[in-house]
Backbone bond lengths (Angstrom), bond angles and torsions (degrees), N, CA, C in turn:
res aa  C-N    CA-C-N  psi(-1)  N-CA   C-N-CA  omega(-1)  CA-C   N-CA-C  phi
1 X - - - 1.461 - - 1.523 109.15 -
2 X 1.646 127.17 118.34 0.610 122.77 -165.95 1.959 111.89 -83.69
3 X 1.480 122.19 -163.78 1.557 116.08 -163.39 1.385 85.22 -76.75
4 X 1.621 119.98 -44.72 1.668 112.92 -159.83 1.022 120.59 -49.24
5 X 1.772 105.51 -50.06 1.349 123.18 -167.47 1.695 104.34 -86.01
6 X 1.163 134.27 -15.12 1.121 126.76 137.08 1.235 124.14 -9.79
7 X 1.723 99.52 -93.26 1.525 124.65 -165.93 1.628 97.79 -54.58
8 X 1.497 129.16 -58.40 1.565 138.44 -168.73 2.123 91.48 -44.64
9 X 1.296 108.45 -41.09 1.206 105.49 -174.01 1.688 131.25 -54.11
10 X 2.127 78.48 -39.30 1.348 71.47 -160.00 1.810 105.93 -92.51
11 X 1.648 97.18 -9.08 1.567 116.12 174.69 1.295 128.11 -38.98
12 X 1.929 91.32 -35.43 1.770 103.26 -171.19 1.525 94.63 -80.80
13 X 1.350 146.39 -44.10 0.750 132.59 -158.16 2.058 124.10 -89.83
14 X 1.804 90.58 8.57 1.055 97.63 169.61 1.385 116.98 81.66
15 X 1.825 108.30 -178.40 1.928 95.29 179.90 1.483 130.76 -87.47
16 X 1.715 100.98 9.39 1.212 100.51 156.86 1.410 135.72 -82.66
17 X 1.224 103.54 -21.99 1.662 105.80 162.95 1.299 114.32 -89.88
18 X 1.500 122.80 -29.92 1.726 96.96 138.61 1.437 129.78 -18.65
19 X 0.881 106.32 -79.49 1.777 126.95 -171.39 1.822 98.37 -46.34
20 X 1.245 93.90 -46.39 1.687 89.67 -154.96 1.735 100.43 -69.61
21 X 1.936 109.45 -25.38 1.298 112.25 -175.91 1.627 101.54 -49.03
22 X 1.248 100.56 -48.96 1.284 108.77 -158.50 1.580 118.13 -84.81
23 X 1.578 117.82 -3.16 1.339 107.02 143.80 1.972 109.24 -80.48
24 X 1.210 126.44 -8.56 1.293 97.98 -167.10 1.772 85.22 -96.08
25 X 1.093 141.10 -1.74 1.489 115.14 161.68 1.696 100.68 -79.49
26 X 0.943 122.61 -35.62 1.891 109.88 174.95 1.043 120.07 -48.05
27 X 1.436 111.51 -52.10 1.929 104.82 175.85 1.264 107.51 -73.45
28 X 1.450 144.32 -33.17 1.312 134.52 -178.73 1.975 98.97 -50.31
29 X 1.429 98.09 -71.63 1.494 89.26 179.80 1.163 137.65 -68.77
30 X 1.353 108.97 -12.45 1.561 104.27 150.56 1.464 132.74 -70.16
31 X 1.204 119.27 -36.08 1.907 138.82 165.78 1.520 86.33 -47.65
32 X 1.228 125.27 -73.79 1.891 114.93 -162.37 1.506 99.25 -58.10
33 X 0.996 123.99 -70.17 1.523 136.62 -148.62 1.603 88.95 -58.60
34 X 1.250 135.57 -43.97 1.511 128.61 -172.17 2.166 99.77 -83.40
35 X 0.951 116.41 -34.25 1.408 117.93 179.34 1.752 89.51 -71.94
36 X 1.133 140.02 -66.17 1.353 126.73 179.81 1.827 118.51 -32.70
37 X 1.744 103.17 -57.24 1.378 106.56 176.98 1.573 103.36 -44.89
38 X 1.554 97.15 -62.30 1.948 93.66 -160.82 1.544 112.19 -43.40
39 X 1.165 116.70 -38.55 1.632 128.68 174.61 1.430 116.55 -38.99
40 X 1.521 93.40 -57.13 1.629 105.98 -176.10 1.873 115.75 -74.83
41 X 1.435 100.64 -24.56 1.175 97.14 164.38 1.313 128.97 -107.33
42 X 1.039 104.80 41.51 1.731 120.29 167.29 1.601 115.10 83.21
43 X 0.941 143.77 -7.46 1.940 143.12 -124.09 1.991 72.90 -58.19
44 X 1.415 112.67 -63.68 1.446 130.04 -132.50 1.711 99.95 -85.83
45 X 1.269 111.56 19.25 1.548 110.92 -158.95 1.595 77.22 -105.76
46 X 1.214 117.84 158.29 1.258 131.15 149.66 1.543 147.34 -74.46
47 X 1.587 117.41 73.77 1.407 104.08 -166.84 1.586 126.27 -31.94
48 X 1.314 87.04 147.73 1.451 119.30 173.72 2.092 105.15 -64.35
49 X 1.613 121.95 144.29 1.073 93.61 -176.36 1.538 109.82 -94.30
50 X 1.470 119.02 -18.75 1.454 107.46 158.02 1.234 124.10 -92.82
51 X 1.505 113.51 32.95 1.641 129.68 170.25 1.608 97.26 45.88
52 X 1.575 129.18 71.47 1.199 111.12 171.61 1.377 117.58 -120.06
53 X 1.777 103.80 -11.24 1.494 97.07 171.45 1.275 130.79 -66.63
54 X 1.471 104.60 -16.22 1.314 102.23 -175.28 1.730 127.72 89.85
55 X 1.441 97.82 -18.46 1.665 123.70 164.82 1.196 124.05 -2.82
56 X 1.662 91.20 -85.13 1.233 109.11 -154.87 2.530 98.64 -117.63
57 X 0.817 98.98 156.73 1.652 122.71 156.92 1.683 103.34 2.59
58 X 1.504 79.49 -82.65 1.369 91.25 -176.09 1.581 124.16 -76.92
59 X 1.706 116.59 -17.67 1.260 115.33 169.20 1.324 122.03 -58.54
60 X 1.844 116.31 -34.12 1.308 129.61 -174.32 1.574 112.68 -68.12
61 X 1.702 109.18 -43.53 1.101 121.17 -178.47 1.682 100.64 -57.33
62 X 1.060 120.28 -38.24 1.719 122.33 -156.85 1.778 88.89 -74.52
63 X 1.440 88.41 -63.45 2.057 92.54 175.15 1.667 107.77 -9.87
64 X 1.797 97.07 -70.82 1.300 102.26 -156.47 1.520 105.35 -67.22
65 X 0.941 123.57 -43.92 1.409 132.64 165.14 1.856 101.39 -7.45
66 X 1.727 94.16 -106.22 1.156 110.67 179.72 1.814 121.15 -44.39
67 X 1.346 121.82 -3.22 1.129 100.70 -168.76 1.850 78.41 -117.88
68 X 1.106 132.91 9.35 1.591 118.68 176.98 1.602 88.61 -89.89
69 X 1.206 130.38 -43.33 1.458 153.20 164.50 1.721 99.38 -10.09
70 X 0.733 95.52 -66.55 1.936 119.21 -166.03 1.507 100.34 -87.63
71 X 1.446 124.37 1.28 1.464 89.15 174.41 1.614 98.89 -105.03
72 X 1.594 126.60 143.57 1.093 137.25 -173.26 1.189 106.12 -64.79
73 X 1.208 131.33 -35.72 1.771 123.52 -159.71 1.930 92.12 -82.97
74 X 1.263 135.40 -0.21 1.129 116.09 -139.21 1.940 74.84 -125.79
75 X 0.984 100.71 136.04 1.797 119.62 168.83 1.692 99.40 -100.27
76 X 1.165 100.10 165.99 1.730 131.85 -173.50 1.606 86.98 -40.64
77 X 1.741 102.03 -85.92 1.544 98.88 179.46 1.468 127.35 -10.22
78 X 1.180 98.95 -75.74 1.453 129.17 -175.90 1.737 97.85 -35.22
79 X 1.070 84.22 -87.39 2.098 88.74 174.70 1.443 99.41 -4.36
80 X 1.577 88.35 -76.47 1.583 106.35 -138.40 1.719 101.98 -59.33
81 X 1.340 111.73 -8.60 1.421 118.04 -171.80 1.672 97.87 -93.90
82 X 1.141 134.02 -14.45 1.666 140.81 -175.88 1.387 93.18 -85.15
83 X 1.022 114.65 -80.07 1.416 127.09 164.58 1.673 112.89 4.08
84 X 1.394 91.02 -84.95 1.748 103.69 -162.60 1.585 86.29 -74.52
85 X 1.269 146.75 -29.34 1.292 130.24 170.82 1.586 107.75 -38.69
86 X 1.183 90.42 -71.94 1.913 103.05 -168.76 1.640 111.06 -49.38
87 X 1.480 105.96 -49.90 1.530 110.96 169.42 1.676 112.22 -40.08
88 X 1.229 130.14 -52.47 1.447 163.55 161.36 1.429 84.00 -23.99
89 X 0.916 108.20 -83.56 1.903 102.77 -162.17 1.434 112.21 -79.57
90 X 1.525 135.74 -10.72 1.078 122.03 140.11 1.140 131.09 -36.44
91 X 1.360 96.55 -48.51 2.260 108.77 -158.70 1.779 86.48 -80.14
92 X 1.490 125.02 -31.39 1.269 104.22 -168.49 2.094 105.15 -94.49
93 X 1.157 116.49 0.22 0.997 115.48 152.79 1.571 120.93 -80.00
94 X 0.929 132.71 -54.92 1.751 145.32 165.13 2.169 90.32 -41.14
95 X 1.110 103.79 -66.14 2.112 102.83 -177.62 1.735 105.48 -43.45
96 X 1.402 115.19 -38.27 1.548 103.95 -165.86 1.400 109.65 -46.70
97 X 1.567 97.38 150.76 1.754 114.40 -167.76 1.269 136.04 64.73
98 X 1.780 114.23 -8.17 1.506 100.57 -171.83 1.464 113.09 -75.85
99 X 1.561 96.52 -30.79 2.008 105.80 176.36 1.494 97.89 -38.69
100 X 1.355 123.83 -73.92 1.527 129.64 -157.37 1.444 97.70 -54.72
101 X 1.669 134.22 -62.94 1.233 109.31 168.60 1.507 142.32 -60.66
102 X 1.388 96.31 -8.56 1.647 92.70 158.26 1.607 124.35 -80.78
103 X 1.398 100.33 -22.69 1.441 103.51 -176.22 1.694 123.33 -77.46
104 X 1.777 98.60 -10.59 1.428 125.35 -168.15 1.863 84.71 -74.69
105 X 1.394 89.89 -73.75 2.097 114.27 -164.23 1.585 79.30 -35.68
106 X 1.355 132.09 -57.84 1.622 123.44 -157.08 1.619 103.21 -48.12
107 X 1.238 104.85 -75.19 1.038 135.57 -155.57 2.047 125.38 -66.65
108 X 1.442 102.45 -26.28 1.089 120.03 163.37 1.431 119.52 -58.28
109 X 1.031 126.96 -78.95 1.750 126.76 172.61 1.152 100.52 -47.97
110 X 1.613 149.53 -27.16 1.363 120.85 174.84 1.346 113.14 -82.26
111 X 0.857 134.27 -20.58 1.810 143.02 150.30 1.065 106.15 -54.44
112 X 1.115 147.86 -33.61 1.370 143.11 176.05 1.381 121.38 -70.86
113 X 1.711 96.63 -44.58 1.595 103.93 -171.35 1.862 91.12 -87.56
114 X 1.099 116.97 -7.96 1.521 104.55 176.96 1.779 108.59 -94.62
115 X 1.089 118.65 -4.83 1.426 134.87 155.12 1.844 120.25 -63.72
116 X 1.412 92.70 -66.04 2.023 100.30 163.99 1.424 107.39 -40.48
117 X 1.668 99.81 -70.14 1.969 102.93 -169.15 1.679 94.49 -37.04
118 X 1.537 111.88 -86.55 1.538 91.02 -151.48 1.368 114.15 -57.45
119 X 1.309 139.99 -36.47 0.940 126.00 156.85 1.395 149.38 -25.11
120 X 1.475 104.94 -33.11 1.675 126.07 164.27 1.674 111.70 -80.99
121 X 1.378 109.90 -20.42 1.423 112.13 178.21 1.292 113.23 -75.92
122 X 1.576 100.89 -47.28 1.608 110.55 -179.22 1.542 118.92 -46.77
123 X 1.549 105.36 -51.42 1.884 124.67 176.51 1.149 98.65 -43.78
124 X 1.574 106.26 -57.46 1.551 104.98 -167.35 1.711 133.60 -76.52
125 X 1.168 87.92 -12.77 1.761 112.69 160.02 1.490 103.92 -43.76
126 X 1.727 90.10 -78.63 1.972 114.38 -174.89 0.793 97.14 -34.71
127 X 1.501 135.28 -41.65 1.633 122.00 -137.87 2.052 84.00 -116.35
128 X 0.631 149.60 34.25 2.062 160.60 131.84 1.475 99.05 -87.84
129 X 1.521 131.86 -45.69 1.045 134.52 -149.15 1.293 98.23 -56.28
130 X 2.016 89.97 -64.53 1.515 110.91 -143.82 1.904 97.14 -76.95
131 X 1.229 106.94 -26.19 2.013 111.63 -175.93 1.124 80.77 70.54
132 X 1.770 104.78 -144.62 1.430 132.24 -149.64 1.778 95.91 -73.13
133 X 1.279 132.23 -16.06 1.668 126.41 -176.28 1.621 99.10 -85.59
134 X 1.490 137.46 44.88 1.353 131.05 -148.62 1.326 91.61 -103.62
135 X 1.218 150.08 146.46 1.340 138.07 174.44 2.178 108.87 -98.14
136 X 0.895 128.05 126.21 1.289 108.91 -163.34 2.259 104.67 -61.01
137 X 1.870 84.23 -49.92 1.699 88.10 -162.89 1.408 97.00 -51.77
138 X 1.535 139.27 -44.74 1.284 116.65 161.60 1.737 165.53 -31.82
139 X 1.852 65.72 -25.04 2.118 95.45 170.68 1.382 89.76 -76.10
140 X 1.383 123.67 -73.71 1.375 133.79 -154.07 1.424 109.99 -56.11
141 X 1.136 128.26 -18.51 1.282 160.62 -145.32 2.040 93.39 -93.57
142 X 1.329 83.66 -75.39 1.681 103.22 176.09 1.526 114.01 -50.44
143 X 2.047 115.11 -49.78 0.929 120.75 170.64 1.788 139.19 -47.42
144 X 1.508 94.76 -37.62 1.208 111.53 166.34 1.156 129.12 -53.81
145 X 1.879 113.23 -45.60 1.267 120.91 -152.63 1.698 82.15 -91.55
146 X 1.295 120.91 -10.47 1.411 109.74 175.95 1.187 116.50 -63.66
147 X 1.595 110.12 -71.21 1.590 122.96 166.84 1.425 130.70 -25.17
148 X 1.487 98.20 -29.22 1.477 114.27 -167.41 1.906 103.25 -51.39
149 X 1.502 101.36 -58.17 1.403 108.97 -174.63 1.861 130.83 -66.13
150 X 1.458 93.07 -15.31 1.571 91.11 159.31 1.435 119.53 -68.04
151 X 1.773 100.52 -59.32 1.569 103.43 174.93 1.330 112.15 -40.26
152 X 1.679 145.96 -39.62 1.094 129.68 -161.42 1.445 95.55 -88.58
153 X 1.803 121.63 -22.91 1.458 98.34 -168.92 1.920 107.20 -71.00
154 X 1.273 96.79 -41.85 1.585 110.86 164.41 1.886 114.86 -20.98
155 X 1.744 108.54 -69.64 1.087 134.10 172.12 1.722 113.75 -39.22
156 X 1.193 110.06 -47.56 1.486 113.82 169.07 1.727 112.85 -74.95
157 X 1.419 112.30 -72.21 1.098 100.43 156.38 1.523 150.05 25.59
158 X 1.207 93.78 -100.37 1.221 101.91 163.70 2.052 130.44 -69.76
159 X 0.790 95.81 -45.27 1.530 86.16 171.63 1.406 123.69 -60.19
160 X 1.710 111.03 -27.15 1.832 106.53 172.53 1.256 102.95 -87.36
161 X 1.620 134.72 -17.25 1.058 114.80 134.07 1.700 152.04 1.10
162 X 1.802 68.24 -78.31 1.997 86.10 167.13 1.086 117.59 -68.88
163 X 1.169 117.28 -53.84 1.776 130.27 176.44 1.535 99.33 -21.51
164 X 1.517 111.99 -74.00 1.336 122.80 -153.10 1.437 117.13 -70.16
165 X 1.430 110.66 -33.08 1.304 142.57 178.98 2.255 98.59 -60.28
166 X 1.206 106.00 -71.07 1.672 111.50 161.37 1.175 123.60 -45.40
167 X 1.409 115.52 -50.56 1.668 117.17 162.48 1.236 122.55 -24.07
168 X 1.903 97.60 -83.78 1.314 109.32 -173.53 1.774 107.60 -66.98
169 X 0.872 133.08 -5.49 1.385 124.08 176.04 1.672 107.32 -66.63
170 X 1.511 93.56 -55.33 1.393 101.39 169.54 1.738 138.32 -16.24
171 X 1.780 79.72 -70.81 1.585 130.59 -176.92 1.657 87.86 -42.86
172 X 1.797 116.66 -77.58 1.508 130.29 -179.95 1.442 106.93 -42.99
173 X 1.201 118.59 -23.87 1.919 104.74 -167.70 1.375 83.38 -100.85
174 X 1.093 148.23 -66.89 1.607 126.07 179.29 1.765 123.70 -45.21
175 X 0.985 91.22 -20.86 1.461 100.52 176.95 1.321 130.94 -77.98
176 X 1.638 96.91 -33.38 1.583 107.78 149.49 1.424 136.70 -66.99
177 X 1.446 103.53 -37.59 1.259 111.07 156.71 1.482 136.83 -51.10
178 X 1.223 96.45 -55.34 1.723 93.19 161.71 1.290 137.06 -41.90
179 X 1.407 98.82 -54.39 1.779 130.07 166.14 1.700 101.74 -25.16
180 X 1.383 88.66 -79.11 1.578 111.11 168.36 1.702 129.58 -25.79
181 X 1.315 97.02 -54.24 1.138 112.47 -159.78 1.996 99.76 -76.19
182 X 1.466 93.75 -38.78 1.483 113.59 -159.79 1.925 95.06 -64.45
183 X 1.453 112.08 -48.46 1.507 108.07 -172.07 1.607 104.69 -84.12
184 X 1.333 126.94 -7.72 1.256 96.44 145.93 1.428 137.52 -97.17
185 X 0.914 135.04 14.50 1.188 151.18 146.96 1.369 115.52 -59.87
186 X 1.250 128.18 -50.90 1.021 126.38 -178.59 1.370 133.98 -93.85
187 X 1.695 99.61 -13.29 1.714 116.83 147.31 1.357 123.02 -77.82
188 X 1.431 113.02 -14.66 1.937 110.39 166.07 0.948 139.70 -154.60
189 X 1.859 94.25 29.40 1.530 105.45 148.71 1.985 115.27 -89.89
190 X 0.850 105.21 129.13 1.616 110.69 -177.11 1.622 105.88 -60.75
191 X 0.897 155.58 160.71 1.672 165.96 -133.36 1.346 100.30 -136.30
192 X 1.610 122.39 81.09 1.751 130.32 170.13 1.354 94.31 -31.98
193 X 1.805 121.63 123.56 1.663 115.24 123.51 1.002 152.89 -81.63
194 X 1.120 126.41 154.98 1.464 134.52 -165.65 1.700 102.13 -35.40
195 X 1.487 105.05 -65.39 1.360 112.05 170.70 1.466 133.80 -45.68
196 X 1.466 116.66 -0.43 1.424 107.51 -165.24 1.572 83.30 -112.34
197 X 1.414 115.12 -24.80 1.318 99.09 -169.53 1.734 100.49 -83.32
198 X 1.251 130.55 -42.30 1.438 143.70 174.30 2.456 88.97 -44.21
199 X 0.728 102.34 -47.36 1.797 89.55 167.83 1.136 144.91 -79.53
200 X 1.531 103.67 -17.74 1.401 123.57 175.01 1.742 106.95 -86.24
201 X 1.647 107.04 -13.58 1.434 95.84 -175.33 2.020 100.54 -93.08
């Protein structure tokens, strides 16, 4: 499709398919730009089983784990409160963007169907205008270009849908992992004392 026939495309359907064009370049670049993050932050890497590379989600979480473990000033509590901190900004690093694609999937079909309405008003204007000189293929004509903009809000729709829908699935399977990772660590790593470290120095 070339730029002309582009623009003629999106012209007929008015500034609601404007709008809607321009949520479907948002979720496109949001889908890459969040599939890039997940990359960089490991989702697809394979934890480590004493989480030490540091890799992946849950390796970091384990990191922090074991190393709140070992610091003397820090009691069980304490840990367990470092811990779920760090976990915390994992899960909300792994969450970035799904809000905006959920807010897209919302919000798209009602732009669309608010594209039809006036659009069906407009036809139906023509067709008071013209009375009995009404041409039909012209109603249908109008009707179409109405319809047009639900289907595209639909068309967006659904795919940030998916986006967000895969995301957060994601988000939950690392999230279990951590979970995971975090109570064993803390069921069989033994609790450094003060004293062992005061001997080791």
């Amino acid at each position: 499709m070339t730029s002309t026939t582009l623009t003629t495309f999106l012209a007929t359907g008015g500034p609601a398919l404007w709008v809607i064009a321009g949520l479907s370049v948002v979720t496109l670049s949001l889908g890459a730009w969040r599939l890039w993050e997940l990359i960089l932050l490991g989702v697809w890497r394979r934890p480590a089983e004493d989480g030490s590379t540091g890799a992946t989600p849950s390796d970091r979480v384990a990191c922090a784990a074991v190393n709140a473990l070992k610091q003397p000033e820090f009691d069980r509590e304490m840990a367990v409160n470092e811990t779920t901190r760090v976990a915390k900004a994992e899960l909300q690093e792994l969450r970035r963007g799904v809000r905006p694609l959920e807010l897209i999937a919302a919000i798209a079909p009602l732009v669309g169907l608010l594209g039809t309405v006036l659009g069906m008003i407009e036809a139906f204007q023509a067709l008071q205008t013209a009375r009995n000189g009404a041409d039909p293929s012209v109603l249908a004509g109008g009707i179409w270009e109405a319809l047009l903009t639900t289907a595209a809000g639909m068309g967006v729709a659904i795919p940030a849908s998916m986006l967000a829908s895969w995301f957060e699935s994601l988000s939950e399977r690392e999230q279990a992992r951590m979970e995971d990772i975090a109570v064993r660590v803390f069921n069989n790593t033994p609790r450094a004392q003060p004293d062992q470290f005061q001997a080791a120095a």
